[in-house]
N, CA, C and O atoms as CSV, one atom per row, in Angstrom:
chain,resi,resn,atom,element,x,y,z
A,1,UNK,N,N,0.843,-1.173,0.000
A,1,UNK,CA,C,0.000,0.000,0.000
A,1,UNK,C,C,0.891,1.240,0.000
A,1,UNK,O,O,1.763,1.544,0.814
A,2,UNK,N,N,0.612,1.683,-0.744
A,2,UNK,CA,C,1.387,3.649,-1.225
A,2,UNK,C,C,0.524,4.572,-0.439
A,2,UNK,O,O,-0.691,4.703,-0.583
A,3,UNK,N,N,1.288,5.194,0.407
A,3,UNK,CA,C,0.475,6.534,1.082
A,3,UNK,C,C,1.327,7.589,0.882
A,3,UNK,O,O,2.407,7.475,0.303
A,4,UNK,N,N,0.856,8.699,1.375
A,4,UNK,CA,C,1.869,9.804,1.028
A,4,UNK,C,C,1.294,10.987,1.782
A,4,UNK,O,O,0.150,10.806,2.199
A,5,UNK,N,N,2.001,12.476,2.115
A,5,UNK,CA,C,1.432,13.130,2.284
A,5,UNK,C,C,1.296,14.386,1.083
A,5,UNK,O,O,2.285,15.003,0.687
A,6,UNK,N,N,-0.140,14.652,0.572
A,6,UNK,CA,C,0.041,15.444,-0.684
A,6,UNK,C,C,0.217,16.848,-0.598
A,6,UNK,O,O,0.767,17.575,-1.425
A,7,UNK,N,N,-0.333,17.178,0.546
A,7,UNK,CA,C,-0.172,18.996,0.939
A,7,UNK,C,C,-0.532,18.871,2.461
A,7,UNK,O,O,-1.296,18.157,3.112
A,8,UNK,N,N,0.545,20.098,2.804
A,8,UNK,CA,C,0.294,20.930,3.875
A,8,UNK,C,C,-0.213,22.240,3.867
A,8,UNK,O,O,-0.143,22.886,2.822
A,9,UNK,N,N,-0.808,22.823,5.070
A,9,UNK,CA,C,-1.597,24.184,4.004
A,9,UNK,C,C,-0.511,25.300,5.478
A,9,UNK,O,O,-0.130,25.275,6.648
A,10,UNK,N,N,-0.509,26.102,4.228
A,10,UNK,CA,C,-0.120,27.129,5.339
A,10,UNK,C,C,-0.885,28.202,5.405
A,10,UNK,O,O,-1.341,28.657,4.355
A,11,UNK,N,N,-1.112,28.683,6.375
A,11,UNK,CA,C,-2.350,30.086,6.408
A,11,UNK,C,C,-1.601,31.268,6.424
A,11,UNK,O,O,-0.695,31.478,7.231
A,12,UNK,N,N,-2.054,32.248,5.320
A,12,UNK,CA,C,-1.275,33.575,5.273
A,12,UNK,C,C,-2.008,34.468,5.080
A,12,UNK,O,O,-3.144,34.270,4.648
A,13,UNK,N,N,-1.546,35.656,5.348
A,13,UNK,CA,C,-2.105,36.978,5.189
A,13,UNK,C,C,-2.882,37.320,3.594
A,13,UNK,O,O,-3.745,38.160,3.340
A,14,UNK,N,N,-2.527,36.795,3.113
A,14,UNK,CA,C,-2.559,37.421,1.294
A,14,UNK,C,C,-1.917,36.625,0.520
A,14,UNK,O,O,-0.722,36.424,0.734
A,15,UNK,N,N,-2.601,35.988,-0.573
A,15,UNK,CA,C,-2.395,35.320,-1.450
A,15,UNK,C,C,-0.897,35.436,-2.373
A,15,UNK,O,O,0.227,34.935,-2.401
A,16,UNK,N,N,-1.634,36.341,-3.006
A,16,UNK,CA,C,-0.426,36.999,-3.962
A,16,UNK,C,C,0.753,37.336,-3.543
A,16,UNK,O,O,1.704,36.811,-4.122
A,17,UNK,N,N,0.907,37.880,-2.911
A,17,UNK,CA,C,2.370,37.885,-2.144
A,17,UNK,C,C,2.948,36.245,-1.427
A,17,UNK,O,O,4.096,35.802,-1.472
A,18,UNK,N,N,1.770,35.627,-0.821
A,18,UNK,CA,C,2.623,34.297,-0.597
A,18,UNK,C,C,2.870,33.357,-2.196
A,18,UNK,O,O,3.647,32.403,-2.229
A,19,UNK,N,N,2.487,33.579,-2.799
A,19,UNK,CA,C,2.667,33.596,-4.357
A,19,UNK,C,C,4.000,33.964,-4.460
A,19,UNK,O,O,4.784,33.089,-4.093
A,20,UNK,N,N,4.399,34.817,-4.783
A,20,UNK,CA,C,5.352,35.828,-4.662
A,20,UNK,C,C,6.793,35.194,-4.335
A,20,UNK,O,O,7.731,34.696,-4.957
A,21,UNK,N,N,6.348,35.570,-2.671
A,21,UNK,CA,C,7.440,34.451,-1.659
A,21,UNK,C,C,7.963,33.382,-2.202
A,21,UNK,O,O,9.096,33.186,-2.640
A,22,UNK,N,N,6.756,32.496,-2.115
A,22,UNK,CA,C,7.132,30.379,-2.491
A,22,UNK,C,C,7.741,30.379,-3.827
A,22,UNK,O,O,8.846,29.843,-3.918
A,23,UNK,N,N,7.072,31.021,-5.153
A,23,UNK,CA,C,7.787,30.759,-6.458
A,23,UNK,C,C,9.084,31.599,-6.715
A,23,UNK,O,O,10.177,31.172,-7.087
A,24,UNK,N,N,8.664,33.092,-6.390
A,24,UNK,CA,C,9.538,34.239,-7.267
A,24,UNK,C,C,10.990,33.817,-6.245
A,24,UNK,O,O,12.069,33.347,-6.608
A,25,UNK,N,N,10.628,34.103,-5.208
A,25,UNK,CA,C,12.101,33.962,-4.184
A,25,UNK,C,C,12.534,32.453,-3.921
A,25,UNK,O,O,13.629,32.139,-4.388
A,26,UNK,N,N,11.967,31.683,-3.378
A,26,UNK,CA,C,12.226,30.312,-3.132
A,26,UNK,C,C,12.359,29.502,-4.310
A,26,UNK,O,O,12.709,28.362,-4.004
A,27,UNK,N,N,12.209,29.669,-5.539
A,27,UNK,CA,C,12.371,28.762,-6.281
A,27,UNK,C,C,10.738,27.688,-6.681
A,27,UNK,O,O,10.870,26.715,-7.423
A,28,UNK,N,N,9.166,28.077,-6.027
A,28,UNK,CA,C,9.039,26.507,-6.170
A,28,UNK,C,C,7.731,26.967,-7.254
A,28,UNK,O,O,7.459,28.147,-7.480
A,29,UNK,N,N,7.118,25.994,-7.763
A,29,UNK,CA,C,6.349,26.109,-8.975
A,29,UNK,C,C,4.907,26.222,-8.524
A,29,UNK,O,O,4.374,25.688,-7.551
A,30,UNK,N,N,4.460,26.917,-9.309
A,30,UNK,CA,C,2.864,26.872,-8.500
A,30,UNK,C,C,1.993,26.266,-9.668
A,30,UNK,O,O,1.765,26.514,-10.852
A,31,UNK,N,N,1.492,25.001,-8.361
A,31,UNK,CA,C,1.120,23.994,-9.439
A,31,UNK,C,C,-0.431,24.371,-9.288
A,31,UNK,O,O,-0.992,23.578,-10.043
A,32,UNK,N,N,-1.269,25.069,-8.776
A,32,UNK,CA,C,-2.529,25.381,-9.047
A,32,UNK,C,C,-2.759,26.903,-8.236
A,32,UNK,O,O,-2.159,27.174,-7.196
A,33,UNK,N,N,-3.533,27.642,-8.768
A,33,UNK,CA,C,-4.254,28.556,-8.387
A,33,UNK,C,C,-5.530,29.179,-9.418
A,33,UNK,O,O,-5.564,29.740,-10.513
A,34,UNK,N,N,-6.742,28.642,-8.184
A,34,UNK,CA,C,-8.050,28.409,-9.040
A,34,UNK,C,C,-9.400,28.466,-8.142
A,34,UNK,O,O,-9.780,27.573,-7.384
A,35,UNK,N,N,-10.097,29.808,-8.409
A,35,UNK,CA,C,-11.303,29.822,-7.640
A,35,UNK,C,C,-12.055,28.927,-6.873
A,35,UNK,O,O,-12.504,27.997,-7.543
A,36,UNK,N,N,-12.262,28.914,-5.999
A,36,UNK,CA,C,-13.136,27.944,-4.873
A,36,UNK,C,C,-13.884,29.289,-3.868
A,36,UNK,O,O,-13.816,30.518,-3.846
A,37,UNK,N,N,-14.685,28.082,-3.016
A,37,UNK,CA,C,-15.671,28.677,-2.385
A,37,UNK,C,C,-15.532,28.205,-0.625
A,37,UNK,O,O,-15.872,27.041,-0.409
A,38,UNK,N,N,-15.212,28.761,0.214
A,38,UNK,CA,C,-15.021,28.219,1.360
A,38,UNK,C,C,-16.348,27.328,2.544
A,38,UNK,O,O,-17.306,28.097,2.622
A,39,UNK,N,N,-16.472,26.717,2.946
A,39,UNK,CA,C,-17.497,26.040,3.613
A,39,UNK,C,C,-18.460,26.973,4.148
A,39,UNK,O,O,-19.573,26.497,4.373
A,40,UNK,N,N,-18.335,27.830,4.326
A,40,UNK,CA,C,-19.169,29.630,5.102
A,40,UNK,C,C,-19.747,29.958,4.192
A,40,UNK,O,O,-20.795,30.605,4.221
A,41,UNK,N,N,-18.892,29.388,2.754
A,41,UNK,CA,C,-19.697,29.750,1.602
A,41,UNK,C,C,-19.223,31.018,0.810
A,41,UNK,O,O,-19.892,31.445,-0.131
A,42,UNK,N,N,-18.060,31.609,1.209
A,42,UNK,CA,C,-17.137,32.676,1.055
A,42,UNK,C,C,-16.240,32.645,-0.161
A,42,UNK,O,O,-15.795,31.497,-0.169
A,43,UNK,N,N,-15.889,33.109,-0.888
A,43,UNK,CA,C,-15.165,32.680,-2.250
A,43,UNK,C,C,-13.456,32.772,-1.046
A,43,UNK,O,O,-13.129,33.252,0.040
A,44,UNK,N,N,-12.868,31.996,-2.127
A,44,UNK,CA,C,-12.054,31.979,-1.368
A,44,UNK,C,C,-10.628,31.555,-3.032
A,44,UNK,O,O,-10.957,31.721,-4.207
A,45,UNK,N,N,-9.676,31.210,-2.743
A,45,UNK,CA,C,-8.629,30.662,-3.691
A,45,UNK,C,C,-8.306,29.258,-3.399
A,45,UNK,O,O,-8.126,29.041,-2.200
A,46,UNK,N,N,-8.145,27.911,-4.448
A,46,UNK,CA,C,-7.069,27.014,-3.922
A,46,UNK,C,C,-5.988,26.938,-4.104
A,46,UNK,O,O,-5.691,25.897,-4.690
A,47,UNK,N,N,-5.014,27.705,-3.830
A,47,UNK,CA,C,-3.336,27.811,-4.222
A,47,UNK,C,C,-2.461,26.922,-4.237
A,47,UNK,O,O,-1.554,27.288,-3.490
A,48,UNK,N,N,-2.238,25.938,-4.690
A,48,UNK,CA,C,-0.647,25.043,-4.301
A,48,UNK,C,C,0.242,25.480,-5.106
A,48,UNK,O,O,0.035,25.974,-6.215
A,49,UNK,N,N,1.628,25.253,-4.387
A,49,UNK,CA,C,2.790,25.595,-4.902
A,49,UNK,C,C,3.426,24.193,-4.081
A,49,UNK,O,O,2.996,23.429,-3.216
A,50,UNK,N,N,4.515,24.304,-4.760
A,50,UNK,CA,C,5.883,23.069,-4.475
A,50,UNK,C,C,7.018,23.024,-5.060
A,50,UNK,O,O,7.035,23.225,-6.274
A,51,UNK,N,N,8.325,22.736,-4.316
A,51,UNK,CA,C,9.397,22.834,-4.945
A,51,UNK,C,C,9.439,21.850,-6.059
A,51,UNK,O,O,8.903,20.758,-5.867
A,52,UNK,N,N,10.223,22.192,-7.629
A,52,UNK,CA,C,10.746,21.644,-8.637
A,52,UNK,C,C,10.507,20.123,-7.888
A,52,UNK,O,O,10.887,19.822,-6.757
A,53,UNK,N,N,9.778,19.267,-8.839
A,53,UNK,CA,C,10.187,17.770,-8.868
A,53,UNK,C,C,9.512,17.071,-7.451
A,53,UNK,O,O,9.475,15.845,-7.345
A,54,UNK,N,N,8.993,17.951,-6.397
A,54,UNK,CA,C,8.600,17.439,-5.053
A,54,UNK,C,C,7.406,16.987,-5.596
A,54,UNK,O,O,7.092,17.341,-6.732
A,55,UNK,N,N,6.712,16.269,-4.953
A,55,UNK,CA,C,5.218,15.372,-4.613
A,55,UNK,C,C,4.419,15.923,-3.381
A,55,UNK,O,O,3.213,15.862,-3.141
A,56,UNK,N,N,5.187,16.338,-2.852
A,56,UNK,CA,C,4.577,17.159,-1.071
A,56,UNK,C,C,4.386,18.417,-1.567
A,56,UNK,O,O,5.485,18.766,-2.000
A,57,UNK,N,N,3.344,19.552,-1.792
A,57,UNK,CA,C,3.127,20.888,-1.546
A,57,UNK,C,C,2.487,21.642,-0.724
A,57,UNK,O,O,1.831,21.164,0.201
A,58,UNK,N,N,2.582,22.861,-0.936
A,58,UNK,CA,C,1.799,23.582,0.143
A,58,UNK,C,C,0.456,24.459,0.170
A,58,UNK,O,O,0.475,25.599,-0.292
A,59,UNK,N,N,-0.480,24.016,0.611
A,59,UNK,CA,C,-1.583,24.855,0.005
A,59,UNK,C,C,-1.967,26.148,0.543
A,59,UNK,O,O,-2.788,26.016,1.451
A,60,UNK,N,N,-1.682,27.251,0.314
A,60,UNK,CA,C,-1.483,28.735,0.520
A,60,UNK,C,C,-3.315,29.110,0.702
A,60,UNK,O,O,-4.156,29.318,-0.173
A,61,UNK,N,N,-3.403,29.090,1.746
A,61,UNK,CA,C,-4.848,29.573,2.334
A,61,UNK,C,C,-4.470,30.733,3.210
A,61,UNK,O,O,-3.644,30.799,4.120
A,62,UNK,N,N,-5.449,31.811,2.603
A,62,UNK,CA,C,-5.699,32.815,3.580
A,62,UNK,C,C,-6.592,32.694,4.573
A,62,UNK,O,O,-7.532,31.900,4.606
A,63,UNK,N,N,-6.243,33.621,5.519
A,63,UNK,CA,C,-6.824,33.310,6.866
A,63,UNK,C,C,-7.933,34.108,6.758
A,63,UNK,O,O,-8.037,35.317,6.551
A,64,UNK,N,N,-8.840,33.145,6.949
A,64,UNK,CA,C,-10.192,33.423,6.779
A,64,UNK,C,C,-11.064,34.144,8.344
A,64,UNK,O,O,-11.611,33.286,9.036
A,65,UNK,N,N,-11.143,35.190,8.701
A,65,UNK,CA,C,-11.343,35.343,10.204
A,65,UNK,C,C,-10.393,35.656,11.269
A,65,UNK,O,O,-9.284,35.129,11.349
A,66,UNK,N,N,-10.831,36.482,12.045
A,66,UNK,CA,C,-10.219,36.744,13.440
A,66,UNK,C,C,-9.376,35.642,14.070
A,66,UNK,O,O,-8.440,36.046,14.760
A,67,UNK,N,N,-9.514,34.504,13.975
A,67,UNK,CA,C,-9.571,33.108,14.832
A,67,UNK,C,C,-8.229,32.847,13.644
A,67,UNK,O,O,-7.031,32.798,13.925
A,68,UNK,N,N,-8.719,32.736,12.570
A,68,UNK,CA,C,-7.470,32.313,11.497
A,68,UNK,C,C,-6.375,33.105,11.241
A,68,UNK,O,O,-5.255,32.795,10.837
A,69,UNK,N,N,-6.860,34.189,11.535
A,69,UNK,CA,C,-5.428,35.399,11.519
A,69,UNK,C,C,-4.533,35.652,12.658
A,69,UNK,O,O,-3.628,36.487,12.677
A,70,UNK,N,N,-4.946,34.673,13.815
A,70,UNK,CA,C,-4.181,34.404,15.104
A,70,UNK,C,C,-2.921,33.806,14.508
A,70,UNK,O,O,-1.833,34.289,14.821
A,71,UNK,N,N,-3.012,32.650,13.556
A,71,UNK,CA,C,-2.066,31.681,13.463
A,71,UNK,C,C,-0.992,31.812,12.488
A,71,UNK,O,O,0.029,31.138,12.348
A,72,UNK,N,N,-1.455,32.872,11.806
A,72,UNK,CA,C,-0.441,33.524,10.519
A,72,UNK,C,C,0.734,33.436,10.976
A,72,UNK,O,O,0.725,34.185,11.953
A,73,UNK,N,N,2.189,32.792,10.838
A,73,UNK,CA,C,3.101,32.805,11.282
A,73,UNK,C,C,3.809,32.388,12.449
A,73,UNK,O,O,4.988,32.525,12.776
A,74,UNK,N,N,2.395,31.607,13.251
A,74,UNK,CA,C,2.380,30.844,14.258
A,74,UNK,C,C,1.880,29.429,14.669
A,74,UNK,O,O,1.563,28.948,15.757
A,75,UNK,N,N,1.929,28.920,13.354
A,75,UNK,CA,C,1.624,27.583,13.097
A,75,UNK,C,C,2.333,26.835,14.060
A,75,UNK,O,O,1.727,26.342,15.011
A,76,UNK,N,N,3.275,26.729,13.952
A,76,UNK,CA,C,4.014,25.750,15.131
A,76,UNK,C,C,4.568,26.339,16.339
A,76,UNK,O,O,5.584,25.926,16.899
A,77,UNK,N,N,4.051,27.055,16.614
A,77,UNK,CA,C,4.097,27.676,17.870
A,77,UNK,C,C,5.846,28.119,18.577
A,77,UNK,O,O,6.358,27.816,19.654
A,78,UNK,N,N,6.387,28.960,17.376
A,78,UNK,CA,C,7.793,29.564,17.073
A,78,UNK,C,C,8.872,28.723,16.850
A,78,UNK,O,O,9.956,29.240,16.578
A,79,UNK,N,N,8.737,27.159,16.935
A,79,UNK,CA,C,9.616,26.122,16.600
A,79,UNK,C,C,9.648,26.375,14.958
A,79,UNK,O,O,8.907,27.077,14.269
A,80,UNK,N,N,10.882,25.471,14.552
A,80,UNK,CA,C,10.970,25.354,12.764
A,80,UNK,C,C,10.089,24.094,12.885
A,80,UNK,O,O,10.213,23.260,13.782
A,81,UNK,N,N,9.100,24.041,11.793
A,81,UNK,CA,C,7.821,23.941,11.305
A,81,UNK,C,C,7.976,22.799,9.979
A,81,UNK,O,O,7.455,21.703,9.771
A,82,UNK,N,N,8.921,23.608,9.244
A,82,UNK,CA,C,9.661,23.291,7.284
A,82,UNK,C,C,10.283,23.309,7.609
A,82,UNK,O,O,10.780,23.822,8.612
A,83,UNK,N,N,10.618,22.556,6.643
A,83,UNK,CA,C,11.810,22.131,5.799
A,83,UNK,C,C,12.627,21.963,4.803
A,83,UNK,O,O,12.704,20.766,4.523
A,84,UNK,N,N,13.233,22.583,4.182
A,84,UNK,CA,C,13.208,22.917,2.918
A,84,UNK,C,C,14.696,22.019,2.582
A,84,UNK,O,O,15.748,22.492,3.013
A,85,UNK,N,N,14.719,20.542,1.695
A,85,UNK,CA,C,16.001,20.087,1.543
A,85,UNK,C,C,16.857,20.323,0.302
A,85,UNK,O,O,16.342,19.729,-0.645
A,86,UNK,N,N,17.866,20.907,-0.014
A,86,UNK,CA,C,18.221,21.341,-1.031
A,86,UNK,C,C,19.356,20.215,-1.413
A,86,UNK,O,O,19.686,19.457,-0.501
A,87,UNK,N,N,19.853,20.086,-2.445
A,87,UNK,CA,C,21.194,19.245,-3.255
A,87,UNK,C,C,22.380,20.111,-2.961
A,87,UNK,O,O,23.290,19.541,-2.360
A,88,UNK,N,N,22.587,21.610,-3.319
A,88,UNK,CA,C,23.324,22.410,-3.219
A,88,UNK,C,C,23.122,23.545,-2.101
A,88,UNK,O,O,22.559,24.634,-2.211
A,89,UNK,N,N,23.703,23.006,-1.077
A,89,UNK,CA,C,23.364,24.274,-0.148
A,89,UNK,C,C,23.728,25.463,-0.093
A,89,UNK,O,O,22.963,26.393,0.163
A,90,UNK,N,N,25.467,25.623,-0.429
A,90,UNK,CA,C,25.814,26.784,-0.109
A,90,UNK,C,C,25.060,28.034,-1.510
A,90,UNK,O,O,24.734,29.196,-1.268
A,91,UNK,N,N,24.974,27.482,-2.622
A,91,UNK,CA,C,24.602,28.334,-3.762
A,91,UNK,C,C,22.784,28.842,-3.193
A,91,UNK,O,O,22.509,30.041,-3.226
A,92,UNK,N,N,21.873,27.979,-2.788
A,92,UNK,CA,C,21.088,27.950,-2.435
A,92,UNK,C,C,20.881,29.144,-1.186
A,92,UNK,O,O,19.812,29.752,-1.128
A,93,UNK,N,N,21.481,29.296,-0.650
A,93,UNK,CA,C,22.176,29.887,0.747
A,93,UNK,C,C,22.120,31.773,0.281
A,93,UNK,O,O,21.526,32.781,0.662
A,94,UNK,N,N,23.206,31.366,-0.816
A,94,UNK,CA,C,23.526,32.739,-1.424
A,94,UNK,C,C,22.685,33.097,-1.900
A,94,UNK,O,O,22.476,34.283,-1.647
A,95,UNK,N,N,21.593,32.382,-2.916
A,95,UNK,CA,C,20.350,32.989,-3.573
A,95,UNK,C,C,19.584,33.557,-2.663
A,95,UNK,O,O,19.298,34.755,-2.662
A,96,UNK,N,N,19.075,32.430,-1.542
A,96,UNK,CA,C,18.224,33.094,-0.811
A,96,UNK,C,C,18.392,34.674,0.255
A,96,UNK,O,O,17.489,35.477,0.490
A,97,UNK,N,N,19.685,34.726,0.690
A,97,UNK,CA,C,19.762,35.575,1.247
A,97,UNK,C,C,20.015,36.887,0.049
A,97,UNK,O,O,19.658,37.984,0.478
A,98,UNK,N,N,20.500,36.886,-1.168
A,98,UNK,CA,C,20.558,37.925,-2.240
A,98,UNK,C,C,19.220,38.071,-2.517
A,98,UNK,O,O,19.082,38.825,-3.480
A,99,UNK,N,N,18.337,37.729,-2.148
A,99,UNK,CA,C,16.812,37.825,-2.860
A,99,UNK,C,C,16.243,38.614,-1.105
A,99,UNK,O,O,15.074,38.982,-0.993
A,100,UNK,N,N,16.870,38.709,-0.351
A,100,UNK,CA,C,16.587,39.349,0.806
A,100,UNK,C,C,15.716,37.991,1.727
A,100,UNK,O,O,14.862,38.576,2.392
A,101,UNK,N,N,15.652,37.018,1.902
A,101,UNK,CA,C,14.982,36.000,2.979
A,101,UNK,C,C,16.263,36.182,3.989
A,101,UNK,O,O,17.479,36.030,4.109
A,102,UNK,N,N,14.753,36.737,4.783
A,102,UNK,CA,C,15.382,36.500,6.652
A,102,UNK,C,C,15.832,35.300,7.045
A,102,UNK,O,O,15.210,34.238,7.051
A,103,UNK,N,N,17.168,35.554,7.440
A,103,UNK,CA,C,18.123,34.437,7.857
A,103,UNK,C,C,18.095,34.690,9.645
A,103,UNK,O,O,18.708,35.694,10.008
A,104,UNK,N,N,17.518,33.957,10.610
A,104,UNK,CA,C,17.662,34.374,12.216
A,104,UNK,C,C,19.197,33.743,12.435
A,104,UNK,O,O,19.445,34.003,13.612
A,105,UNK,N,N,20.193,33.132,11.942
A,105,UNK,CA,C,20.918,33.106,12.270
A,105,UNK,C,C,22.288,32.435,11.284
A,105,UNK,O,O,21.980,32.168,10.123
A,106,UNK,N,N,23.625,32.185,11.662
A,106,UNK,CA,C,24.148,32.115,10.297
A,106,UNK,C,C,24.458,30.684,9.690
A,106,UNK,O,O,25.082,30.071,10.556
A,107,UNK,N,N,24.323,30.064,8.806
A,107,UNK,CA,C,24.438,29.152,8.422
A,107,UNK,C,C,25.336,27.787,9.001
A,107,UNK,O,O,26.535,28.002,8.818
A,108,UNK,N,N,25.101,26.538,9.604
A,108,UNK,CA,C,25.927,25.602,10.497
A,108,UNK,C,C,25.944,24.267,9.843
A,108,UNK,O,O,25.237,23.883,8.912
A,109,UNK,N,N,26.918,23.593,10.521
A,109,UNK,CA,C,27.376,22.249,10.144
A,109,UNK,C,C,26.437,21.428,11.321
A,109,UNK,O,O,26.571,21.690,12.516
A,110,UNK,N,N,25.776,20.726,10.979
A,110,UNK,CA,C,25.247,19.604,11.671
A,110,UNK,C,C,25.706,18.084,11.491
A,110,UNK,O,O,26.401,17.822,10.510
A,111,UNK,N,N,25.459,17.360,12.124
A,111,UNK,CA,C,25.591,16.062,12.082
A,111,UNK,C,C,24.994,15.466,10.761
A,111,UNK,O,O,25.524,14.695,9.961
A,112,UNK,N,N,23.543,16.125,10.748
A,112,UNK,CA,C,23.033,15.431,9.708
A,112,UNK,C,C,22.601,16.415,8.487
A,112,UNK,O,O,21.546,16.483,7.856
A,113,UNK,N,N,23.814,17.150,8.392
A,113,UNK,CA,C,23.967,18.322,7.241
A,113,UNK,C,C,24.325,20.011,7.500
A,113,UNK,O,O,24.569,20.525,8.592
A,114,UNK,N,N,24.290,20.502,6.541
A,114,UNK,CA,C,24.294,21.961,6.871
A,114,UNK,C,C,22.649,22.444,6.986
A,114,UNK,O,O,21.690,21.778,6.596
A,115,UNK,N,N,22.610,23.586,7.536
A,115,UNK,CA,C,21.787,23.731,8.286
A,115,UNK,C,C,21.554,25.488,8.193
A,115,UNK,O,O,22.562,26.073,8.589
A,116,UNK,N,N,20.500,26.366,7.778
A,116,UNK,CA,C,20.232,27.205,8.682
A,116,UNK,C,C,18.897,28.179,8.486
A,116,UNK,O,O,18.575,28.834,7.495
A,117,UNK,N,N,18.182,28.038,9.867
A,117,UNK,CA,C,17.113,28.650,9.428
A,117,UNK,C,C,16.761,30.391,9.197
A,117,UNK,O,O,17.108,31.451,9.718
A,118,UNK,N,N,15.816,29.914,8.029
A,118,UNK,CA,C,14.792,30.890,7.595
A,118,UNK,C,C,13.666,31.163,8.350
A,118,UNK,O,O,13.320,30.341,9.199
A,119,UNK,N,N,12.867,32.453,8.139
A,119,UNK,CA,C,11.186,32.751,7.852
A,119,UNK,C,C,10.743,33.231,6.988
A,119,UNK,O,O,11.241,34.237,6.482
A,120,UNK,N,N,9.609,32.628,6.528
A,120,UNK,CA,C,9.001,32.696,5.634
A,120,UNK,C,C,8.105,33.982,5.773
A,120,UNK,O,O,8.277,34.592,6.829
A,121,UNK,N,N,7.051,34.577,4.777
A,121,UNK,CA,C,6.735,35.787,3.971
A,121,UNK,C,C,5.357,35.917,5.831
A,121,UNK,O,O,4.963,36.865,6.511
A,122,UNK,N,N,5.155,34.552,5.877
A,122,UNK,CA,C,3.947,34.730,7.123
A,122,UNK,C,C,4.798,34.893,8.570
A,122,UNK,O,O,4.131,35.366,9.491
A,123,UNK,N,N,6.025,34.596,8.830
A,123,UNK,CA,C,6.525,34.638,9.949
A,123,UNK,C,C,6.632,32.860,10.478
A,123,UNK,O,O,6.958,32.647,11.645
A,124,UNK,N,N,6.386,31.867,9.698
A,124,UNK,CA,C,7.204,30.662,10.175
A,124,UNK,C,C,8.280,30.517,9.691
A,124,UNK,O,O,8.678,30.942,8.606
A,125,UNK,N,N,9.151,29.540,10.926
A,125,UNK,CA,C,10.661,29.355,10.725
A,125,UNK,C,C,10.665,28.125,9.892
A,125,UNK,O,O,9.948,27.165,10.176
A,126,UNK,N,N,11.439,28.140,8.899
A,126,UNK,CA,C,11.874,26.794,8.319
A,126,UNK,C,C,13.460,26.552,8.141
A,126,UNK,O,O,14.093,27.605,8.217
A,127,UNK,N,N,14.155,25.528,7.946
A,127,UNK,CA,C,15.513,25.200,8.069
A,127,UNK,C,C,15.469,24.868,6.139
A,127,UNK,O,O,14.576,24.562,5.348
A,128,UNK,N,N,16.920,25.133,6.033
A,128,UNK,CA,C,17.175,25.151,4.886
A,128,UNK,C,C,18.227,24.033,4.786
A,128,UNK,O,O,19.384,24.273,5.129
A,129,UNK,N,N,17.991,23.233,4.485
A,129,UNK,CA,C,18.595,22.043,5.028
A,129,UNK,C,C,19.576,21.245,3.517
A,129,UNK,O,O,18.991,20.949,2.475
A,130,UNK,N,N,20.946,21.042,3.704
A,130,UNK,CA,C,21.908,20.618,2.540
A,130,UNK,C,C,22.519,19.579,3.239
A,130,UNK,O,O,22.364,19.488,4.457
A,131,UNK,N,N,23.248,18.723,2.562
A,131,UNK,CA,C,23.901,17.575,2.498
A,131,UNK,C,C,25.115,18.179,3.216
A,131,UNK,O,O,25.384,19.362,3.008
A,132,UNK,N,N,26.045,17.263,4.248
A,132,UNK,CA,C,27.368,17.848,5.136
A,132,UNK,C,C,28.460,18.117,3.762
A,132,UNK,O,O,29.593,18.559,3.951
């Protein structure tokens, strides 16, 4: 039996700009964005994006409500959240920070690779994660 996970959604302020973020700066492809209607009955967007060649994406939902705009950037409750695994880290490294992505601290050697985290356009941390 094949399982998988197909998307994670992340909740953001504004579409277009997390648009923006995931493809223009990060590199990843946006594999749908296409009118829908939310359960309230609210028009709403279904956005996915995903890095080149991945099977896992992310589905870019705005926060719909008071209650949903709590979590914008606080999905995992200030821990790194993502993960982002790259082939080439250090070039990867350089793009991202030349394209201006907030780096909280400076790039490290780990056990199980190089290592260093980002935040993203909503305020979650993700690790940018390369081979040692």
């Amino acid at each position: 039996m094949h399982m998988q996970v197909g998307l994670v959604t992340l909740v953001v302020d504004e579409y277009d700009a997390a648009i923006a973020f995931f493809v223009d700066v990060l590199g990843f492809d946006l594999v749908e964005d296409s009118p829908s209607t939310a359960t309230n009955g609210r028009p709403k967007r279904w956005v996915v994006v995903r890095p080149p060649g991945a099977e896992t994406g992310l589905l870019l939902a705005r926060a719909d409500g008071p209650e949903q705009a709590t979590v914008v950037g606080k999905q995992t409750a200030g821990r790194v959240g993502f993960f982002l695994q790259v082939d080439d880290f250090e070039s990867t490294y350089e793009r991202l920070v030349s394209a201006g992505v907030e780096f909280v601290g400076p790039a490290r050697t780990e056990p199980y690779g190089r290592v260093a985290v980002f935040v993203d356009i909503a305020g979650n941390s993700w690790d940018l994660l390369g081979p040692a």
